[in-house]
C-alpha positions in Angstrom: 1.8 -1.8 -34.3 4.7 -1.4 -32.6 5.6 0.7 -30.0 9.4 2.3 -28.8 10.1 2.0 -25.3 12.6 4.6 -24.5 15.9 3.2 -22.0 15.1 5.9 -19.2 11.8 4.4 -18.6 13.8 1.7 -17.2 14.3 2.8 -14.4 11.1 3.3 -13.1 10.1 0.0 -14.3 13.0 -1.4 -12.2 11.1 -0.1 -9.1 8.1 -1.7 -10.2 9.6 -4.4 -10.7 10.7 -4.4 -7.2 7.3 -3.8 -6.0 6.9 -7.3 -7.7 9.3 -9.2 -6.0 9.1 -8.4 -2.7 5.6 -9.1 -2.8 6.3 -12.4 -4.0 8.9 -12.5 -1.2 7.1 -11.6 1.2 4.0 -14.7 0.1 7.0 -16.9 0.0 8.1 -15.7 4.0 4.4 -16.0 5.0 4.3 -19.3 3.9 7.2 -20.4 5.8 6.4 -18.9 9.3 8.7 -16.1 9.0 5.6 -13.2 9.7 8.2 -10.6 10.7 10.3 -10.8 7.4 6.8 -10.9 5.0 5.6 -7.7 7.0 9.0 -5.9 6.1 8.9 -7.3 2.4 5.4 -5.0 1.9 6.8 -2.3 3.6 9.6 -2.4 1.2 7.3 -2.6 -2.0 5.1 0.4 -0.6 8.8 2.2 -0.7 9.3 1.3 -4.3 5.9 1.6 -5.4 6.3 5.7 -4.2 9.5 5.7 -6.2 8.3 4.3 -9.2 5.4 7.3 -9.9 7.9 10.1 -8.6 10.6 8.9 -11.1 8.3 7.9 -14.1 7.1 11.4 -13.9 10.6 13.0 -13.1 11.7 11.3 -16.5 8.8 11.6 -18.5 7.8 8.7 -19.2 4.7 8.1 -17.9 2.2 6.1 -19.8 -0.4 3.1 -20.0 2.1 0.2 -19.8 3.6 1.8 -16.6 -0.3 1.9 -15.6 -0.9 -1.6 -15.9 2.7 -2.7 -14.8 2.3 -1.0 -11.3 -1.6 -2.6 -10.7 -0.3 -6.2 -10.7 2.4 -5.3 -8.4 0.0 -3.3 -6.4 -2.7 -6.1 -5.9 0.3 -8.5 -5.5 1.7 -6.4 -3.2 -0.9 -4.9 -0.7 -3.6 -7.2 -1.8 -2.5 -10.8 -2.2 0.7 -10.5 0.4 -1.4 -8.6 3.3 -4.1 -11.3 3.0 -1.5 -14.1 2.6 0.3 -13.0 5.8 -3.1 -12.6 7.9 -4.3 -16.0 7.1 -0.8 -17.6 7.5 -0.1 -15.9 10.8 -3.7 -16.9 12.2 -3.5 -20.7 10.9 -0.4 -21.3 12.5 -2.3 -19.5 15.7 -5.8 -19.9 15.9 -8.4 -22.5 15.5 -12.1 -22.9 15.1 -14.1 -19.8 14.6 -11.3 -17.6 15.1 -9.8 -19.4 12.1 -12.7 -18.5 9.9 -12.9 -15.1 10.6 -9.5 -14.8 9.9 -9.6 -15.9 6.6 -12.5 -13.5 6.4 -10.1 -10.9 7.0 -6.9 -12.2 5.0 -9.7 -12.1 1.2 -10.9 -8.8 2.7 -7.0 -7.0 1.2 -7.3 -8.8 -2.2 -10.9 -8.6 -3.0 -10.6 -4.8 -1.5 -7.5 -4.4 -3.9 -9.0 -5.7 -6.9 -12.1 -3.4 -6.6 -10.0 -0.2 -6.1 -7.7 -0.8 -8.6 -10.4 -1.9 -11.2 -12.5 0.9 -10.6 -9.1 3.2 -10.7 -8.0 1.8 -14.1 -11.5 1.7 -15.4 -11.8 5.8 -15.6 -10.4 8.2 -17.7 -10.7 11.7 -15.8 -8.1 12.6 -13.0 -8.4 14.3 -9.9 -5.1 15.6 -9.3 -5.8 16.6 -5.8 -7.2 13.6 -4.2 -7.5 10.3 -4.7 -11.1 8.4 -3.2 -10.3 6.1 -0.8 -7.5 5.3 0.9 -4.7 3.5 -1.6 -3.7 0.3 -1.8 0.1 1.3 -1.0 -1.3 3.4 1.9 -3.3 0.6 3.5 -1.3 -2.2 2.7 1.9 -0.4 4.4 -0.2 0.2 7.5 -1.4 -3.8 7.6 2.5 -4.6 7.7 3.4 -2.7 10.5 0.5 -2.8 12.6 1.9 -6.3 13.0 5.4 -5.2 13.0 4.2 -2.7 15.4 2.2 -5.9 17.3 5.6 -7.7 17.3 8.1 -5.6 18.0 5.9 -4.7 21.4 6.3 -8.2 22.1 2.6 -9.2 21.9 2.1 -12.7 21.8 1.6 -13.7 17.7 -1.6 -15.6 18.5 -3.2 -12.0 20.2 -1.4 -10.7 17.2 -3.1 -12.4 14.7 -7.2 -11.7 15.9 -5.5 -8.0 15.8 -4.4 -8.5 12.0 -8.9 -9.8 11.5 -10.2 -6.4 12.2 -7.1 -5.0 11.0 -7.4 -6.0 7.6 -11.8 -5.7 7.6 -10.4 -2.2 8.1 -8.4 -1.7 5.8 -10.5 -3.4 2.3 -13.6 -0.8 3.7 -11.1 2.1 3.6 -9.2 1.2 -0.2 -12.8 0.9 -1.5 -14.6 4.0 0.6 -14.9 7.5 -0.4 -12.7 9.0 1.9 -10.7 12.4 0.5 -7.0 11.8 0.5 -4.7 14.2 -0.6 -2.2 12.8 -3.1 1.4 13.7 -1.6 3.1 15.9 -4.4 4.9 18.8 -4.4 3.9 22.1 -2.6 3.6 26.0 -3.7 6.0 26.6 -0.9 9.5 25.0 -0.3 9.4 24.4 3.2 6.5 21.8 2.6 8.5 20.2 -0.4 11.7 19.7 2.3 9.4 18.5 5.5 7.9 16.1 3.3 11.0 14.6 2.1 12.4 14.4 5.0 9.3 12.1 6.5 9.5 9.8 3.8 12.9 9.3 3.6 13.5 8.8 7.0 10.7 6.3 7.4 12.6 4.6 4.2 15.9 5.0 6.5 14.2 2.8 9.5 12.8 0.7 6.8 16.0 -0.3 5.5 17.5 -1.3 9.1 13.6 -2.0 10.3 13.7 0.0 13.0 10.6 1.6 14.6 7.6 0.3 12.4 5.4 2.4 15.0 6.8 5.4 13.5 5.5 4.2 10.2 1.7 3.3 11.6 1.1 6.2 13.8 2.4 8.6 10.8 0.2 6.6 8.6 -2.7 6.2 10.5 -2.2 9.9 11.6 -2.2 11.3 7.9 -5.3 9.1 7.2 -7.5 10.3 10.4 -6.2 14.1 9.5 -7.4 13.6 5.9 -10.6 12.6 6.9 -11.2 15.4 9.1 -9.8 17.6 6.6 -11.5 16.7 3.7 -14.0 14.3 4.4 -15.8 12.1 1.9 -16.7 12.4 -1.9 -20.1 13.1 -2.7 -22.5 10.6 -5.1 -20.9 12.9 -8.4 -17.6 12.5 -7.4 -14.9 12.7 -10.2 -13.6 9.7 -11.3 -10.0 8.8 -10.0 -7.2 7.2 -12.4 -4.1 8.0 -13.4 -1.5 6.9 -16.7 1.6 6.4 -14.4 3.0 4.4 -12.0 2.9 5.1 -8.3 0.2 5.1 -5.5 -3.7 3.8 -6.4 
């Protein structure tokens, strides 16, 4: 049977799309040594990946396709790329024991990613409050510029890289944990709506002319620790999370 696929939903698929690419891009920098350009390349795809949801559902055009679009350029993304850039960064760093605990850390994101995203796509029943566990986009963003971060305060990239080990343990316990986090959406009162556009687009502003990634871990990490304390963890019964658009998971 075949199904339409109205123009406007374009556009959101464009940013997924995106999402794609610069994951690819950034596997492709990895490979070549260029840590500082891969890092940037998943911050870009966590920009798009935000955009995509927000516009799918601006449009309405939300549906299944957009579902299974945005999880292969999720796990690409802040699965495969995070890992990729961990073990690339430690092998042309480390050696011996260090080494293997790196790439420990490096199939920690993908395995992490696949898990979440499985078990996200595998439900039916939304919560449309939080999500369980910390999301891929979420994690994968803070990965990038932790190192960024690492970098950019001139710490030598072979310190940097037994950073990225726990770094990344960290973050595949977190995607696939129970942690309460609140899905960022828009708020009874206007104020909230403005202050939180503001954040995200000037985060995307630095982004752009990557400037300040410890502006985008500390806010990050911050909105993660506050969550937690907030909110704290899903009980055994928790609802099931998933979702039919694109966007964060």
């Amino acid at each position: 049977m075949r199904t339409t696929f109205p123009l406007k939903a374009l556009i959101p698929f464009a940013a997924t799309a995106g999402n794609l690419v610069f994951g690819l891009v950034s596997l492709v920098l990895a490979a070549s040594g260029r840590f500082e350009g891969a890092a940037w390349c998943i911050v870009y795809s966590a920009i798009l990946d935000k955009a995509d949801g927000t516009l799918a559902r601006a449009l309405k055009v939300e549906g299944a396709f957009g579902m299974e679009m945005d999880s292969f350029a999720d796990y690409t993304a802040f699965g495969i790329a995070p890992g990729a850039l961990t073990w690339f960064l430690a092998a042309a760093h480390l050696e011996g024991f260090a080494l293997v605990l790196a790439a420990l850390g490096g199939l920690a994101m993908p395995l992490a990613a696949a898990t979440r995203l499985a078990r996200f796509n595998a439900v039916t029943h939304e919560d449309h409050r939080f999500f369980e566990g910390v999301p891929t986009t979420l994690i994968g963003g803070l990965v990038a510029t932790f190192l960024l971060s690492l970098l950019d305060l001139s710490v030598a990239p072979g310190i940097s890289a037994q950073w990225m080990i726990p770094a990344c343990l960290a973050g595949g316990w977190l995607m696939v944990s129970r942690v309460r986090i609140p899905k960022i959406q828009r708020q009874q009162r206007r104020w909230k709506d403005v202050g939180q556009s503001v954040v995200i687009g000037g985060l995307s502003i630095l982004a752009v002319f990557q400037k300040a990634p410890e502006a985008h871990f500390l806010l990050g990490s911050a909105f993660v620790v506050v969550s937690f304390l907030r909110h704290g963890r899903f009980g055994k019964e928790a609802p099931p999370v998933s979702g039919t658009g694109g966007g964060e998971r």
